[in-house]
Structure formats: C-alpha cells, structure tokens
Steps between C-alpha positions, in 0.01 A plus 500: 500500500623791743401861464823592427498248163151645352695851550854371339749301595742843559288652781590537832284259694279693762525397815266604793585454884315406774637645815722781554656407856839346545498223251331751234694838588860327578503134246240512234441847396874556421593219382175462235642899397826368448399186306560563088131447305289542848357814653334679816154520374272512773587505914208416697440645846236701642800631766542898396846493633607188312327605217732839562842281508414288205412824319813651578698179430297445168369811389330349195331267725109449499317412821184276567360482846398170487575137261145500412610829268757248331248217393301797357736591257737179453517586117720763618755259700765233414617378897342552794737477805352440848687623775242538770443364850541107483123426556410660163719330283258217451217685436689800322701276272173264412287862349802556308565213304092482477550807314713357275823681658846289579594551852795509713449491852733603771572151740343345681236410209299362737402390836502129405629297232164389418418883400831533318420145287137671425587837390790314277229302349323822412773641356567187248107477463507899348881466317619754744823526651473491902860537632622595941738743561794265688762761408749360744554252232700771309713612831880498503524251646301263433613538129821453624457141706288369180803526318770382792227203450463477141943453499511293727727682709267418827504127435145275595343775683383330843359779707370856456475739710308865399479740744248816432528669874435861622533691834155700573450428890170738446226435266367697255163414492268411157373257340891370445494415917120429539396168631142515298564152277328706251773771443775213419714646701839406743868450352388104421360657174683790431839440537448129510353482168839679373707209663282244442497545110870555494515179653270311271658663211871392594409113633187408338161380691456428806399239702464566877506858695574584857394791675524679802338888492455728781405864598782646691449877499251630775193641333558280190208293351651321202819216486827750528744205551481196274738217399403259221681139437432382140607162448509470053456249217867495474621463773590858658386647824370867506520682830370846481457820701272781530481708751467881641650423854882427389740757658805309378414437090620115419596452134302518200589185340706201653532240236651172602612206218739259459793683382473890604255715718416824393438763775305856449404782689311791421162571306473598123545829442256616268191495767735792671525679171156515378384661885752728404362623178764310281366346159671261276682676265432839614877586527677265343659310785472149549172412638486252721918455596620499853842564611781255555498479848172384482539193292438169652782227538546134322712236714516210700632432888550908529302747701412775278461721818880465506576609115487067399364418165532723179295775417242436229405839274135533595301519133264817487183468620232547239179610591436652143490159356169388660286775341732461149350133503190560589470754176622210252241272697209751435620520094538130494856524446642349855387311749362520836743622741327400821176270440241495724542114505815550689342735718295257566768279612679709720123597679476072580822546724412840627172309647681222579722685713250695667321134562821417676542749709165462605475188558902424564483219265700456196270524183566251204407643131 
C-alpha cells in the first residue's frame, strides 16, 4: 500500500526529486507540477543557487540537502524521482525502494543490464513500482510513425533509420563527456539509449548489434560519434545515429517498407519549450504541435528533398503522458509506462554495441 492510499485515495501524491540540474530543472520538475493528482514536494540539492531557481520556479517547494533526508521521513512521500548523475542511479534508486518508496529514475537505469534486472527484482520483491524516464517515446514523432505503422500505410517495414545528431565542435566538459567508466558517460548512453529504445519499441528484440564509436572532438574523453546496426526478431534493420560532430543534420527518421517510406526532419519540439519556460497547459495552446512545414513526408520512388511524397500531420508530442501514467501506476490504476525490464533490454544492446566497437566484431544476443 502507497503513502498516498493510507492518506486517501483523493490526495495529491508527493513526489520528491533527486537532482535539480538539467534533467530535474528543464524535464521532471515541470512536468511532475503539471501532472493532475502529483505534486513538487521536496527538491533535493545542497547547490544554493539551484536551490534559488527551484524556489523561484516552485515557491512552495521544500528542500533537503541530501536523499538520506528522504529515507528519514518516507511516511511523508508517495514517488521519489531520481534525476542525478548516472552513477547514482543504482545506488540512489536501491535506498528508495528499501524505504518502501516507488521510484522513477531518469535513463539510463543503469550501467549494465545485469544492474537494471536486479534493481527490477527489488522492486517486484517490495510491490513497488520502478519505472525509466524514456520520454522520447511520447515525441511527435515517434507517435506519429507508430501509427503510419499500426495502418499499414508503410507496408513490411524493412529498414530503420533514427538519427539523434548535434553540432558542438567544442566540449563542454562534465561528467556527460568524461571518459571515467564510472560516470556512464559518452552519447552511446545518452542519446543512444533514446534511439535504441525507440527502436526496440517499434521492431521488437533484437538479435545482433554493430558498432562503431569514436571520439572526434579534440579534448574529448567520452564516444561523441556513434552508429549502431540492430539486426531484430522480425526481421528489420535499425541503423542509428548519435552524434555532437554533425554540421549538416541528416533526418530524424527514415523509414523504409514495402509499399511507402516515410521521411522526417527536425527534433520534437517540446525539449525547446520546456528550456524556454513553457509548461503544458500553461496558455492554452497546443502543447507539443509543430508547424506544417515541418511535417515529415509518406511516398515511394520520390525524393522528399524535392517536395515527393505527401505530407503526413505530425501528432503532438506528449511528454505529459509519461508522468500521467506513472500516477495511475503508483494508485494501482494503470500500468507501468516504462519497466525497468525493458530498460534492461535496451542496456544488453547498448553493451553490445560498445563490445563492438571495441572489439569491431558483430555481437549476437
């Protein structure tokens, strides 16, 4: 039984986070505010200056300095969201749901998949819900190729291809861009365990990975320049892209089948509008819609660089929905959105592929 049951059913479940730096400050913190039936309880940081921005942002927000203050007084929590460094998440999300708290942790869960299989086993062991943060799952569109797939309009989807590429010729330094194996750092698991679950989500499991992975920028310690081949269960052939040295952007998607290809440039918007100070619902406009122009194109033997194919209406992204699932998961009304199982998954080819590239073989699963 949550916290949030023994205090009735009606109450807004409390939800503390972990981390006030990008992830918390620009993803989590707004989106858990804008979430009906879950609030801001607790931020913790011992940074005076993000403790300053949250307060401003949240004025009814309380502060801890450290997660040891949580465990202390879980009686007073529902959620606990951990959106720290990488290397904590293990240890970080394994004290909370030993405390009897559900957790959702920002990705990647874990450094391994062995880690991410363990900490699900904990959760099931305690009845807790332990759910990742793969909110590219609710982007434009992606929501919008599920359902060119789901009618069919594609065909027998044969290859692919998912581009996440940025142009940042100088590092920034961090634990994002250190090469301590400890930090979990490098685009292989950041933005690779975005395209990576996309991928697994769309096609299934898979079966072999191919990898190559290098550090292009000068100064640069961690994998800025990866490509991934997936080879799935079904059939289909994932080739995907991350990378911080790309002065010329390829498309996002490029989705190959037997009777159409569907062709889209452009990221998500709602990212952009969150570093912006935007929040779902806050004015009334549509949240997540993108202009015309930017909709991706549906055909077959025409260049969409050339105006061939139709344009497709991209859907709305929907970042809200994560966190509205995750509140029906924690009253035992909903499911799941993201399990740690498939996590899990996506972490066995994220080491596969860094295998690979170390070893240039191609890794079987």
């Amino acid at each position: 039984m949550t916290n949030d049951a023994q205090n009735g059913a009606g109450a807004p479940l409390r939800v503390a986070l972990i981390g006030y730096g990008l992830a918390g400050s620009v993803f989590h913190a707004p989106l858990i505010s804008a979430t009906e039936g879950l609030v801001l309880d607790t931020v913790v940081t011992s940074n005076p200056e993000r403790q300053a921005q949250a307060r401003d942002a949240f004025p009814d927000v309380r502060f801890a300095a450290s997660p040891d203050e949580l465990w202390a007084r879980a009686d007073e929590l529902d959620l606990v969201v951990i959106a720290s460094p990488n290397k904590t998440h293990v240890p970080l999300a394994t004290a909370a749901l030993k405390a009897g708290l559900p957790v959702v942790v920002d990705k990647p869960v874990a450094g391994t998949a062995a880690e991410a299989r363990e900490l699900a086993a904990l959760a099931e062991e305690r009845g807790l819900l332990l759910s990742v943060f793969q909110n590219r799952r609710w982007d434009n569109d992606f929501l919008t190729l599920q359902a060119l797939i789901a009618d069919g309009s594609l065909g027998d989807v044969t290859r692919f291809e998912s581009r996440f590429e940025r142009w940042r010729p100088q590092p920034k330094g961090g634990w994002r861009e250190s090469g301590d194996p400890d930090e979990i750092g490098g685009l292989l698991y950041d933005l690779g365990s975005h395209v990576v679950d996309q991928a697994l989500v769309l096609f299934g499991p898979a079966t072999a990975v191919y990898a190559e992975s290098d550090v292009r920028r000068a100064g640069a310690e961690a994998d800025d320049d990866t490509f991934i081949a997936v080879t799935h269960a079904s059939g289909v052939r994932s080739h995907l892209y991350v990378s911080a040295v790309t002065p010329q952007l390829g498309p996002r998607f490029r989705v190959l089948g037997s009777r159409a290809g569907y062709v889209k440039y452009g990221l998500d918007p709602q990212e952009a509008a969150l570093r912006e100070g935007a929040r779902p619902g806050q004015d009334g406009s549509g949240w997540g819609e993108e202009p015309a122009e930017a909709w991706g194109r549906l055909g077959a033997g025409e260049s969409p660089a050339t105006g061939g194919g139709e344009p497709v209406p991209t859907r709305p992204g929907d970042y809200p929905a994560y966190y509205a699932a995750v509140a029906a998961a924690v009253r035992g009304t909903g499911g799941n959105p993201v399990p740690a199982s498939q996590a899990a998954a996506a972490l066995d080819v994220l080491e596969a592929a860094r295998r690979s590239a170390r070893e240039n073989v191609t890794v079987t699963l």
